[in-house]
Structure formats: C-alpha cells, structure tokens
C-alpha positions as CSV (number, residue, x, y, z in Angstrom):
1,X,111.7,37.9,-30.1
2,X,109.8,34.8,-28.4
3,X,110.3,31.8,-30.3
4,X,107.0,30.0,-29.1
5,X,104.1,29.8,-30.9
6,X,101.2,26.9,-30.2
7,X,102.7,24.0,-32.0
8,X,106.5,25.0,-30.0
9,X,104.1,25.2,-26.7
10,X,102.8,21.7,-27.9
11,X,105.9,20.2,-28.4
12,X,107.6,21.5,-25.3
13,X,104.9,20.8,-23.2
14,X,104.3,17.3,-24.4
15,X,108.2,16.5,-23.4
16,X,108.1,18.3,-19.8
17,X,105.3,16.2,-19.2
18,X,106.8,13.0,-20.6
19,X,109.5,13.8,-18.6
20,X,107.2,13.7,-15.4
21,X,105.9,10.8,-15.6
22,X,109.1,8.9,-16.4
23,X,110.2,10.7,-13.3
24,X,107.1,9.1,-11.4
25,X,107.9,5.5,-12.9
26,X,111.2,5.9,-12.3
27,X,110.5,6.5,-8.9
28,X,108.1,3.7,-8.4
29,X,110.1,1.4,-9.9
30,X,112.9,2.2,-7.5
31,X,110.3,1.5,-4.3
32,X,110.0,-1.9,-5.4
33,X,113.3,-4.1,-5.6
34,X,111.0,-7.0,-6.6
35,X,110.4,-5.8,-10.4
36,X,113.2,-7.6,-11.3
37,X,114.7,-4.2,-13.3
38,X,118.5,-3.9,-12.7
39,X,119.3,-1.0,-10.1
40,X,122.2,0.3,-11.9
41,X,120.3,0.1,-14.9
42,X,117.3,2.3,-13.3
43,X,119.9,4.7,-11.8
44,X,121.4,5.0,-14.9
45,X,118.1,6.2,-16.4
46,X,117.3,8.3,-13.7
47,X,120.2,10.2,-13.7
48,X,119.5,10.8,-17.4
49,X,116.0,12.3,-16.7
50,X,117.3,14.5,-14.3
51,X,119.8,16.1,-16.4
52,X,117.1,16.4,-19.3
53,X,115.0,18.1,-16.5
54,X,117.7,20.6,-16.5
55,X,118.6,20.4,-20.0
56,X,115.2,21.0,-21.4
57,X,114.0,23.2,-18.8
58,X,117.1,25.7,-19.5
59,X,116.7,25.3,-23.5
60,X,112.3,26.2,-22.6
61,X,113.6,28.9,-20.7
62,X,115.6,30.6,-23.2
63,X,113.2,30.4,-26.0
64,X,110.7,32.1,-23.9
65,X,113.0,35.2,-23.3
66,X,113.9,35.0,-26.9
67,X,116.6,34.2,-30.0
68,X,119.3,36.3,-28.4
69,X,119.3,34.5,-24.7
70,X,119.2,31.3,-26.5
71,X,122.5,32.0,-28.4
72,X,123.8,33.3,-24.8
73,X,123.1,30.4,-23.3
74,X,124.6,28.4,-25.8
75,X,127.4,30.7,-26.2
76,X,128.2,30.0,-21.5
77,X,127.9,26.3,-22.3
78,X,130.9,26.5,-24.5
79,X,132.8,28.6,-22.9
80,X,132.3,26.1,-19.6
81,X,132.6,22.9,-22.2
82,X,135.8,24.4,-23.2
83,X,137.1,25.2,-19.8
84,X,136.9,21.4,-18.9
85,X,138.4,20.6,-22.0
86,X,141.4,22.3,-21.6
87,X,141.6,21.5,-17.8
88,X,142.2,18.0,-18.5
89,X,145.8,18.5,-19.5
90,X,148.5,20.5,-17.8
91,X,149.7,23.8,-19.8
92,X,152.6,25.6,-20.0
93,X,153.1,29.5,-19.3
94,X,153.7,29.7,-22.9
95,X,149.9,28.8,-23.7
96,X,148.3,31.2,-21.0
97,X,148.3,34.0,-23.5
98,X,147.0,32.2,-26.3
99,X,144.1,31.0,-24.3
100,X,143.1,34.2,-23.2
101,X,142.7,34.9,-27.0
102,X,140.7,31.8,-27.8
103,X,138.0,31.9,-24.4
104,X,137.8,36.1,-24.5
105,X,137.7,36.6,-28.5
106,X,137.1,33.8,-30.7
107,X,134.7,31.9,-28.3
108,X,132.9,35.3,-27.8
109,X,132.8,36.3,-31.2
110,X,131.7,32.9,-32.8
111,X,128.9,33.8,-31.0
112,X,128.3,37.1,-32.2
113,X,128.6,36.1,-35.6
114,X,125.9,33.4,-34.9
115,X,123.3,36.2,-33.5
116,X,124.3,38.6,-36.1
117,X,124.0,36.0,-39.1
118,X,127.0,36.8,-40.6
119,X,127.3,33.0,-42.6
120,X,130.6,33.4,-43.8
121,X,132.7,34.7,-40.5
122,X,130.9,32.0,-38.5
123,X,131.9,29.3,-40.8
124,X,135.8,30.2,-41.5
125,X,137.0,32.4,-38.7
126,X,138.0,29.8,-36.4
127,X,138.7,26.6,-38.6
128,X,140.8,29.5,-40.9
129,X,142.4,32.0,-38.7
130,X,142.2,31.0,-35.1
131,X,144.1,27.9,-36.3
132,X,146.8,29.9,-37.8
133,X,146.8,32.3,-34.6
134,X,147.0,29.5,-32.3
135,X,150.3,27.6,-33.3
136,X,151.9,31.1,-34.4
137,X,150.8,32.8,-31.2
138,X,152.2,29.5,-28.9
139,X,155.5,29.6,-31.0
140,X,155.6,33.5,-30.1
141,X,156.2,32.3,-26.6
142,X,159.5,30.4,-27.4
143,X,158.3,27.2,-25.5
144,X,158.7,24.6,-28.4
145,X,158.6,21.9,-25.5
146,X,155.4,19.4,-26.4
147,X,154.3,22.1,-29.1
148,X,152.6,19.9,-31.5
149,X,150.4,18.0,-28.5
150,X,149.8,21.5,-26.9
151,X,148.7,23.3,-30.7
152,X,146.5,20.2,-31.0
153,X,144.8,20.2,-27.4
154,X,143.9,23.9,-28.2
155,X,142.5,23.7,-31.1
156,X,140.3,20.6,-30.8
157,X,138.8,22.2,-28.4
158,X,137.7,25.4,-29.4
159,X,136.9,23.1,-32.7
160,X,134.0,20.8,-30.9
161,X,133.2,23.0,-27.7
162,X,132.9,26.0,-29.6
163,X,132.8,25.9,-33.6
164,X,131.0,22.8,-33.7
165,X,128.4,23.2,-30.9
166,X,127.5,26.6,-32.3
167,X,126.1,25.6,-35.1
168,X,122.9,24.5,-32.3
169,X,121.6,27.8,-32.1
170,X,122.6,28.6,-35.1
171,X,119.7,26.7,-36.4
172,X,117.9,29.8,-35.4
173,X,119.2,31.4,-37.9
174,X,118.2,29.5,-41.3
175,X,114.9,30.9,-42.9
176,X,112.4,28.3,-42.5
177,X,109.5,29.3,-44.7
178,X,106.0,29.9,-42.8
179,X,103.8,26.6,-43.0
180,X,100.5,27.8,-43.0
181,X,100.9,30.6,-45.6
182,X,100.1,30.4,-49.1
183,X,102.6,33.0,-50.2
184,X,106.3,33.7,-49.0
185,X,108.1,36.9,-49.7
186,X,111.5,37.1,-51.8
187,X,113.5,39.7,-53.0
188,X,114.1,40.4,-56.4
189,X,117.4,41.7,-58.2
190,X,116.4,45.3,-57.8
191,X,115.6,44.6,-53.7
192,X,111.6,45.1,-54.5
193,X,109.4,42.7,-52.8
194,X,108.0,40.1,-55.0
195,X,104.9,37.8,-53.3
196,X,105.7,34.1,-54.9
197,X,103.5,30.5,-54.3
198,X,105.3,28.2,-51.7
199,X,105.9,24.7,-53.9
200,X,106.8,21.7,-52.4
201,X,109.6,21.5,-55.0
202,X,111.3,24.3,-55.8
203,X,109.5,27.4,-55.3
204,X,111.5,30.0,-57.1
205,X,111.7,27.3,-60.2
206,X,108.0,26.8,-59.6
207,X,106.6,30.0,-60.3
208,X,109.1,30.6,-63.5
209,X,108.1,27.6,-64.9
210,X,104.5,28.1,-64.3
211,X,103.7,31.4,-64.2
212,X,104.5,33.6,-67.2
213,X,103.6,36.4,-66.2
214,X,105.2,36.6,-62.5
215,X,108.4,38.9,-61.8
216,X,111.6,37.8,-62.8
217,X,113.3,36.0,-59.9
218,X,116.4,35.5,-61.1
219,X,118.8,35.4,-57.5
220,X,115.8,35.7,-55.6
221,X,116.1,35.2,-52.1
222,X,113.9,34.9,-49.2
223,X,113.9,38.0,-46.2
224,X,115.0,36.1,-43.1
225,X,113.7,38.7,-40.6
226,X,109.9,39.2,-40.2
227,X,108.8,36.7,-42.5
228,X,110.3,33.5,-41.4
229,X,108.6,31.0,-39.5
230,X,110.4,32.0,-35.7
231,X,108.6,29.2,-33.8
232,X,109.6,26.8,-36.9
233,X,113.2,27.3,-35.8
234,X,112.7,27.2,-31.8
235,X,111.2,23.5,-32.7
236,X,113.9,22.8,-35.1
237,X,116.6,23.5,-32.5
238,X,114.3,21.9,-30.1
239,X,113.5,18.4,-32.3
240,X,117.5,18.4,-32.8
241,X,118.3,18.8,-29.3
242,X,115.6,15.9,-28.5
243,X,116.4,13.2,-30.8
244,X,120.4,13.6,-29.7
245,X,119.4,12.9,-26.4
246,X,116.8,10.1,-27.2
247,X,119.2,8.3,-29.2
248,X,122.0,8.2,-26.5
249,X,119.3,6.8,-24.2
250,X,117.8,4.2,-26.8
251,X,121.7,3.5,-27.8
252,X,122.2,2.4,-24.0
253,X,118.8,0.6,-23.7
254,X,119.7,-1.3,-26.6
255,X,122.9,-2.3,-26.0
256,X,121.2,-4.1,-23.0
257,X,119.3,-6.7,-24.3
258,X,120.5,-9.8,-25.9
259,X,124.2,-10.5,-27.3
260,X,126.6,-7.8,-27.0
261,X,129.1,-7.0,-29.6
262,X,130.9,-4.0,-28.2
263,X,132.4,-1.8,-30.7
264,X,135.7,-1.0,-28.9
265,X,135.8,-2.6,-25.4
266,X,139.1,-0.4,-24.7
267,X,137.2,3.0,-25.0
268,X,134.0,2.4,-23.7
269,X,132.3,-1.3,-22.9
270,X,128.8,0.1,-23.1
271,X,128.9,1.4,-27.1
272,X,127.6,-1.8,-29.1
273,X,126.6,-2.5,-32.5
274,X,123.6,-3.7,-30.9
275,X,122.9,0.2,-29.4
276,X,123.7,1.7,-32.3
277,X,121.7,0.2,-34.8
278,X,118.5,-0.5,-32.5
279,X,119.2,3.0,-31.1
280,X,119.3,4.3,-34.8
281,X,116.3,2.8,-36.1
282,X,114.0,3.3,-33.2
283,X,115.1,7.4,-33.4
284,X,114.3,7.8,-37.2
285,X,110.7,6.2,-36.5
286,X,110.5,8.7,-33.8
287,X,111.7,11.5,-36.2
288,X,109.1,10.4,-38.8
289,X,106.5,10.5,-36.5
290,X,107.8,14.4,-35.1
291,X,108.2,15.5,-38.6
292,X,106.0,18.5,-38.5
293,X,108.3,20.1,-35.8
294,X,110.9,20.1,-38.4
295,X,110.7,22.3,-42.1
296,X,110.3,19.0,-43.8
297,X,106.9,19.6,-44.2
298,X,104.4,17.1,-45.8
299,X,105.6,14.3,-48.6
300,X,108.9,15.2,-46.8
301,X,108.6,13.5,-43.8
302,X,110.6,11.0,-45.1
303,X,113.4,13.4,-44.4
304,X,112.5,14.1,-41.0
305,X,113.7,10.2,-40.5
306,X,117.0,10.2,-42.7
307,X,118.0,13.4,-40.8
308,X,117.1,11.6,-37.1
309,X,119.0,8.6,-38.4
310,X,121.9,11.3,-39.2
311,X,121.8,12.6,-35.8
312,X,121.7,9.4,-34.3
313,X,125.2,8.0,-36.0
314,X,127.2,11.6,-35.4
315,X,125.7,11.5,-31.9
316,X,127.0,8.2,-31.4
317,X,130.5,9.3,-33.0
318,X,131.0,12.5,-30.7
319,X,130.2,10.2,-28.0
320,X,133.0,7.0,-28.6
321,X,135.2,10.6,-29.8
322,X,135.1,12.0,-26.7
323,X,135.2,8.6,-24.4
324,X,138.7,7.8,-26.4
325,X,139.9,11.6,-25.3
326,X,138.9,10.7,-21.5
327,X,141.0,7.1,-21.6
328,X,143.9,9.0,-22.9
329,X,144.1,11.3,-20.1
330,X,143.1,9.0,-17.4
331,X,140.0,10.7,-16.4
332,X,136.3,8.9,-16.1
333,X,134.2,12.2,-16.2
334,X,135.2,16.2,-18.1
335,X,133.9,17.3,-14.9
336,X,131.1,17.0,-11.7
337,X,128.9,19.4,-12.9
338,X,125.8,16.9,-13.5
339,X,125.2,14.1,-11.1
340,X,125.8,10.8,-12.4
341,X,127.1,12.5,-16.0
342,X,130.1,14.2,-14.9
343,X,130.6,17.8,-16.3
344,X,128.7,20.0,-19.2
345,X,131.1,18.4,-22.0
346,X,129.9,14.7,-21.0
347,X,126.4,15.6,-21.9
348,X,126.5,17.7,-24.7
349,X,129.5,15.7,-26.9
350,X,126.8,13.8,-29.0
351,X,125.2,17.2,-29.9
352,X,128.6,18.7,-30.5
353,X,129.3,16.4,-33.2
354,X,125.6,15.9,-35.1
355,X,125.0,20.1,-35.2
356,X,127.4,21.0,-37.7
357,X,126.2,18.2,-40.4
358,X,122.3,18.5,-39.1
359,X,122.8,22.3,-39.6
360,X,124.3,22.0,-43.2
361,X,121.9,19.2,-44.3
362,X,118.8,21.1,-43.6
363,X,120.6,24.2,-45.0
364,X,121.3,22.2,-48.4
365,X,117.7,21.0,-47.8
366,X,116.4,24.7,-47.8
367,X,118.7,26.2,-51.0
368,X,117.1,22.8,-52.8
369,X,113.8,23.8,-52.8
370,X,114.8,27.5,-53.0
371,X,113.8,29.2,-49.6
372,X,117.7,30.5,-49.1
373,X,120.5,30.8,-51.6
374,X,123.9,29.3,-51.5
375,X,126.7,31.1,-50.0
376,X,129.1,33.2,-51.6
C-alpha cells in the first residue's frame, strides 16, 4: 500500500527541498571564511544535513514502496543499531547462544508483530519473556563470571534498539480517522457496519448522546484497514521523525549562544539547559504550525505542540542516555557508519527514546475521542 497521498507529497517535498537549500548555504557559507560563522560550527551542521539527506531520503523511499518496506527498513536499522550496541563490550562464549536468539527471533519477530498489528505481542513479548529468556538462557551456559553486567548489556539493548524504536513504524499502525470525510465506519457488537458522524470530541459518545435513533455502539470500534487515513500515518511517522531531528539541531544551536550552563559536563559538554529549553520551545512552535500533518486536527493543534514539546525532552533524554553509555565504555562514536555522526545508533538514539511515549500518547489521544478502543 503507498502511503503518499498530496498533503504526504507536500510535506515531503517541502523538507527535501529545505534540505537543498540549506545544503546550498551551507556550501556558500563554507566559500567564505570572512562571514565570521565558526567552522566547526558550520561542519557540525553540515554533517547533520547530510545525514538527513540520507535519513529522509531512505524514510521517502520506503513510503513510496509501501507500509511493509517501511517496517523492513525499520526492522534492518535495529538489527544494525543493536549490532553496535552489543559490539561495544566484549562477550563471553556463554552469551553467543543467547544472542543468536535475541538478533534471529525476538528482533525479527518484534517486527512482525508490528506489520501484523498484533498490539498485545508487540507490547509484552520482549519487556516479558525475552527478559526472562535472556538471564535463564545465559545461566544455561554455566558462565556466572560478570553475569549480572552481561544480562544487563543484553537486554538494554534489544530494549532501546529494538522494542523501543519499533514503536516508529508502528505509528503505521494506529487508525487515524480520514480528515476530509464526514462519516467514519465502526463496527458494532454484532460485526455489522454502522456509518457514524466524526465529532471533534468523542465521536462514539457523540452520536449516542445526540442521535436517538442511531445504532447502538456500545464497544464500537473503528476498521483499521481500508478505512483509515494511510497518508495520515505516513505524515505522522514522518512529522515524528522530523521534529526528533529538528530539536537535536535547535538543542545544539541553542546551546551556542550566550551563557552556557551545561547539564553534566562529564557526559557530554555540549547538552545545556540553554539547548534544551530554547530547543524545546522553538520545536513546539514548529509543531503547532505542522499540526495538520499530525491527527490533531483543528481546535487540537494545541496538541500538535505539547506532543513536539514531548518529543523534544525524550529526544534530549535518549541522547545524554546514550552519551553516558559511550563514556562508560570509552568509546566517542557506536560506530563509522555516518560521517561526522559515528554509527546508525548515534543518530537514531533521540528517536529511540521519544517513539514509545509519542506512540502511546497519540494512542491515548485516539481511544479519547473514540476512533480505537483500549486494549485488552
């Protein structure tokens, strides 16, 4: 299924072409020492456009071949984010087998359960079971030497690279009602087809309340496939994906002007409360003003910003998280994949910690207003 539609084209356009011409000033600006700008400061920035080139030209990409490749892709970059994880540390022979299990089954089939919608296995299977398995399965081995540090290294990281970045595509999953249409389709106890008013409120509530004679839709729940808004969720992955990466950039502008307070100067020198609160602000204006590529449609753009502002602060957290895991094993970068950025787990550990609480706010958002119903 393509996932663009005109206003996905729109908003994917507008950014490739944004990121042209900062490519052009960027290059401009390096031509001419006597600006005054601060080289490293203008390397630094253009080594961030050029992995957004790749970054957003990959994530384009995949929504033009459909929902599936998307979730593939997603499903490669944690399998490679993990694989630099775990490469940072030596392990023991007694580990090898349980990583088989954790890059060839649970990475894989985290996955699945994200393409197949399966809500409940993608939420428990691996902060449940593939926890349990992973200490039980180690102390199988009879290596008890460094057990705890070697259980923990594991599962932290099938916990961010996998678990928690999954819940990125699995934003194409959540039913996003259509915004243009007057009526929405639910089903009603029986399984019949009911047509029902879209309210701004509560829509299931809505019609009950106002409506005497409409069906009973007592557990009625919205049909996910065929009736969802599909470019809805491409630009809802997509708006998520941008304002993670705008607020690392605005976090890093910002913490270059004026006084710097740096948050902790052992971890990283560049994180300041000056970054993360001008970064923070500057990204919910820019979220308010992108609300309409996000399902908080209308008097609800107020929630666009609150949920940029969101992103912003667990961006920043992933970020300082995964800096503090670097300084305790010595190591600058995860890896050399990017230039200038080190490996795939370097530029994706702000979105690795905002998509799990992005994904369940706009899910609790969505049951709210009564286009999906709670789980279990």
């Amino acid at each position: 299924m393509n996932l663009f539609d005109l206003r996905t084209l729109s908003l994917v356009g507008t950014v490739l072409l944004l990121l042209g011409a900062a490519t052009a000033i960027i290059q401009i600006l390096r031509r001419r020492p006597e600006s005054g700008i601060d080289t490293a400061i203008l390397e630094t920035f253009r080594q961030r456009v050029r992995a957004w080139w790749i970054l957003f030209s990959m994530l384009a990409a995949a929504f033009l071949l459909g929902q599936s490749v998307t979730i593939i892709l997603f499903g490669l970059i944690s399998f490679w984010a993990l694989r630099e994880f775990i490469t940072l540390t030596p392990t023991r022979p007694g580990d090898h087998r349980t990583l088989f299990w954790v890059f060839f089954l649970f990475t894989p089939l985290q996955y699945v359960f994200v393409g197949t919608e399966l809500y409940g296995p993608y939420f428990i299977v691996i902060p449940v079971y593939a926890f349990l398995f992973i200490p039980a399965r180690i102390a199988l081995s009879g290596d008890y030497k460094r057990f705890l540090e070697r259980t923990a290294k594991i599962q932290t990281g099938l916990l961010i690279c996998v678990y928690c970045l999954s819940y990125t595509p699995a934003l194409l999953t959540l039913y996003l009602p259509p915004t243009d249409a007057a009526q929405t389709t639910a089903l009603d106890e029986k399984g019949s087809k009911v047509e029902r008013p879209v309210s701004a409120a509560n829509p299931v509530a809505a019609e009950q309340n106002n409506n005497k004679e409409a069906p009973d839709l007592k557990g009625a729940k919205p049909i996910a496939k065929g009736v969802a808004d599909a470019g809805g969720r491409a630009r809802l992955l997509f708006f998520f994906v941008l304002i993670v990466q705008l607020s690392d950039a605005l976090q890093y502008a910002w913490s270059q002007a004026g006084n710097k307070h740096v948050i902790a100067p052992a971890i990283n020198p560049t994180k300041t409360w000056e970054g993360l609160l001008g970064g923070t602000a500057s990204v919910t204006l820019i979220g308010a003003v992108l609300w309409w590529a996000t399902p908080f449609h209308g008097a609800n753009w107020w929630m666009a910003a609150v949920m940029s502002a969101v992103i912003s602060v667990m961006g920043f957290a992933g970020s300082l998280t995964m800096s503090a895991i670097k300084r305790d094993r010595g190591v600058r970068d995860y890896g050399t994949l990017v230039e200038g950025h080190g490996g795939v787990l370097d530029r994706i550990d702000s979105i690795c910690f905002a998509a799990p609480v992005f994904f369940h706010c706009t899910r609790w958002w969505l049951v709210y207003n009564g286009y999906m119903l709670p789980i279990g």
